[in-house]
C-alpha positions as CSV (number, residue, x, y, z in Angstrom):
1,X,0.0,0.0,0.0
2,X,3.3,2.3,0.7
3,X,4.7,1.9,-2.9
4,X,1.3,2.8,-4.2
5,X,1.0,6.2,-2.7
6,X,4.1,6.7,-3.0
7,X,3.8,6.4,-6.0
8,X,1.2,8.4,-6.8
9,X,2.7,11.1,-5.6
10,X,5.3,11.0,-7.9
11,X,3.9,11.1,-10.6
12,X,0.8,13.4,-9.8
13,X,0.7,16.9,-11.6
14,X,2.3,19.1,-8.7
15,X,1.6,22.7,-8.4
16,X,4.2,23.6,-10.4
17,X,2.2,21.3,-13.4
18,X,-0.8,23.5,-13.1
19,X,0.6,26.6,-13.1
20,X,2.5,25.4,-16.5
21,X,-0.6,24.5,-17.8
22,X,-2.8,27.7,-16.9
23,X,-0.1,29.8,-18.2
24,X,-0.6,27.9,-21.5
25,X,-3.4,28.3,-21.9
26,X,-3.3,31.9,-20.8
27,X,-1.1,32.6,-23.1
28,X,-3.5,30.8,-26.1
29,X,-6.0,32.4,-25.5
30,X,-4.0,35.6,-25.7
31,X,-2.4,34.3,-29.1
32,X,-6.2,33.5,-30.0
33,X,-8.0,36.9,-29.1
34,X,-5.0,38.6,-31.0
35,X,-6.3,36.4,-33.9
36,X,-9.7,37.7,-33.6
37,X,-10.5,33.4,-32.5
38,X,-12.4,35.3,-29.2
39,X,-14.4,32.1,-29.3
40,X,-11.0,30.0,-29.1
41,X,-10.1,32.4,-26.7
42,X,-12.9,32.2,-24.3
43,X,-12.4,28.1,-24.5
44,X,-8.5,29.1,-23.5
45,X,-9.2,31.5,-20.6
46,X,-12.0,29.0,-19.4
47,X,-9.3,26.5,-19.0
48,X,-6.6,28.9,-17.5
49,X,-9.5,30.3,-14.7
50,X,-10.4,26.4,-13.7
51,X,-6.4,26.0,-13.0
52,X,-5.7,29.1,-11.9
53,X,-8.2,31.7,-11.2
54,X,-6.6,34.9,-11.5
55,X,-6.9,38.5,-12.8
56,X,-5.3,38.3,-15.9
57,X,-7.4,35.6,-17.4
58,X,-10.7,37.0,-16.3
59,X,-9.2,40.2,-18.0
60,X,-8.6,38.3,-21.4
61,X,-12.1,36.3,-21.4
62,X,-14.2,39.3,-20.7
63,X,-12.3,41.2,-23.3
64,X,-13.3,38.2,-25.5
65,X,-16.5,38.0,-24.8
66,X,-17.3,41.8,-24.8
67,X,-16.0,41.1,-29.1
68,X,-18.8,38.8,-29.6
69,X,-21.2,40.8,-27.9
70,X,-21.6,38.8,-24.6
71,X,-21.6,42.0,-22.7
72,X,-23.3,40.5,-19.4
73,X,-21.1,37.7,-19.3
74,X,-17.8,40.3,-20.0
75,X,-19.0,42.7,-17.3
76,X,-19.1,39.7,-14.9
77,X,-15.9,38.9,-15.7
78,X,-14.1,42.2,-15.7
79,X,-15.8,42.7,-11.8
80,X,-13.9,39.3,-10.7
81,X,-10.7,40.6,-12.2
82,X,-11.5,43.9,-10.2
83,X,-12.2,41.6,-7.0
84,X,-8.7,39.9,-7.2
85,X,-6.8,43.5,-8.5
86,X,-8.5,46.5,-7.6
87,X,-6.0,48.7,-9.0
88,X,-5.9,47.2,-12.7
89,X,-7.1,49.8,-14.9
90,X,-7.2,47.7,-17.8
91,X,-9.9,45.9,-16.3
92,X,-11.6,49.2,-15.7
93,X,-11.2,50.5,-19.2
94,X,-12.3,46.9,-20.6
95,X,-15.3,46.9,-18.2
96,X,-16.4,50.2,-19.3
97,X,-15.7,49.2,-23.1
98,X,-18.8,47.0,-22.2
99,X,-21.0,49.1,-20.8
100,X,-20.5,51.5,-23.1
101,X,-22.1,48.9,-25.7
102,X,-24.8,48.2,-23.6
103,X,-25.9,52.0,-23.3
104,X,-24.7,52.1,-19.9
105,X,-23.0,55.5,-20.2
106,X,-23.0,56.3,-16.4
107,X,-21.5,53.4,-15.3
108,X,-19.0,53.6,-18.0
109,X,-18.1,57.0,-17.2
110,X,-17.1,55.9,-13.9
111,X,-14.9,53.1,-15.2
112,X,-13.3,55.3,-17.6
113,X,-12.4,57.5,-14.5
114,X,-11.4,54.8,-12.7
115,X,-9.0,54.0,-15.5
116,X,-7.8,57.4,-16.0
117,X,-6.3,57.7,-12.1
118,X,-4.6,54.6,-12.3
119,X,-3.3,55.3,-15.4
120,X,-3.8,58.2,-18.0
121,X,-4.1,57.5,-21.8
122,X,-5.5,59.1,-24.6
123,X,-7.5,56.6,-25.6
124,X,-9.5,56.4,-22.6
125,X,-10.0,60.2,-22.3
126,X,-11.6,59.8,-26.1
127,X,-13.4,56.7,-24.6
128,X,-15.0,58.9,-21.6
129,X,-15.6,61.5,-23.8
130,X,-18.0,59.3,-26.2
131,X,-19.8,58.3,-23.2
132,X,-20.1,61.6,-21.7
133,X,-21.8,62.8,-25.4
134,X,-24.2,59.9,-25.7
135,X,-25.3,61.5,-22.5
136,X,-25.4,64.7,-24.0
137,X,-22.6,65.8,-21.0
138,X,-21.2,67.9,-24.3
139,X,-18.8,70.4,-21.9
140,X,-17.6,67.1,-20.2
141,X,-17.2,65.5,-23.4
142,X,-15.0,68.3,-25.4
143,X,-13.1,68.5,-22.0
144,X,-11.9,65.0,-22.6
145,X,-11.4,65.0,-26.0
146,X,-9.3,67.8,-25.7
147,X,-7.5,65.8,-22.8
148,X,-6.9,63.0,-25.7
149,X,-5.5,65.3,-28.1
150,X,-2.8,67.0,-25.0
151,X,-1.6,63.0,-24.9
152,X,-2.3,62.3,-28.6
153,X,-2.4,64.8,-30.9
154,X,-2.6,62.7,-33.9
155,X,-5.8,61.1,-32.4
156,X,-8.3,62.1,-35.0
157,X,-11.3,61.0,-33.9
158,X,-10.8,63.3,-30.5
159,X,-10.1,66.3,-33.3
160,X,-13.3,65.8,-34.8
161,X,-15.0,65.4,-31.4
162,X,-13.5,68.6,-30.6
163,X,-14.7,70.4,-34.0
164,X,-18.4,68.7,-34.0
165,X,-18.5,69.5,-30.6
166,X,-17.1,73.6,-30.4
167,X,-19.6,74.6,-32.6
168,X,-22.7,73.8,-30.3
């Protein structure tokens, strides 16, 4: 009976096993979202999360699912990469990339924010600004265009919300 779970232990997967495998597979379904595979991708993720739950895959699949339109299931996501790094303003940006599609401008307004103090970028001050205008928040939503265009002056889509929006 000693040789037997002895022996088991030996050759059982150890931790170091499963975190060889999750990062595989974290790193596929990176390769496969890249791709444009975000099915692939969210197959990937899935297995990396059932190894090893952790931020970065929660980050990838709800990215993923927010390409095909699975908005619910990527906000859901983004939160639990939130809950395990609550300073990781990509998740913040991606989460509000979401909510943006679902009409939820407040909420991604907020996410944007969060985003922007962790960790400015011109594409997320042309992001907030796009919310703020679907909710008609046109002062809020030149401000940050106008922010983009400080970080990024070749960002033309920020110049032409600047232009459509200094002649109201």
């Amino acid at each position: 009976m000693r040789g037997i779970v002895l022996a088991v232990l030996l050759f059982a997967p150890g931790a170091g096993a499963v975190e060889d495998q999750a990062s595989r597979l974290y790193q596929a379904g990176k390769a496969a979202g890249e791709a444009g595979r975000f099915a692939e991708a969210v197959q990937d993720f899935s297995g990396a999360l059932k190894l090893k739950p952790d931020a970065l895959s929660y980050l990838g699949r709800g990215v993923a699912y927010e390409r095909t339109g699975r908005y619910d299931l990527a906000m859901a996501d983004l939160s639990r990469a939130l809950a395990l790094n609550p300073d990781f303003a990509d998740a913040y940006e991606a989460r509000a990339v979401a909510e943006d599609q679902k009409g939820l401008y407040e909420r991604a307004v907020a996410d944007y924010s969060a985003a922007l103090q962790r960790r400015p970028s011109a594409t997320t001050y042309f992001n907030r600004g796009a919310a703020h205008e679907h909710r008609r928040a046109y002062p809020q939503a030149l401000a940050d265009y106008r922010a983009a265009l400080r970080l990024d002056p070749t960002l033309k889509p920020a110049a032409a919300g600047v232009k459509r929006l200094s002649s109201r």
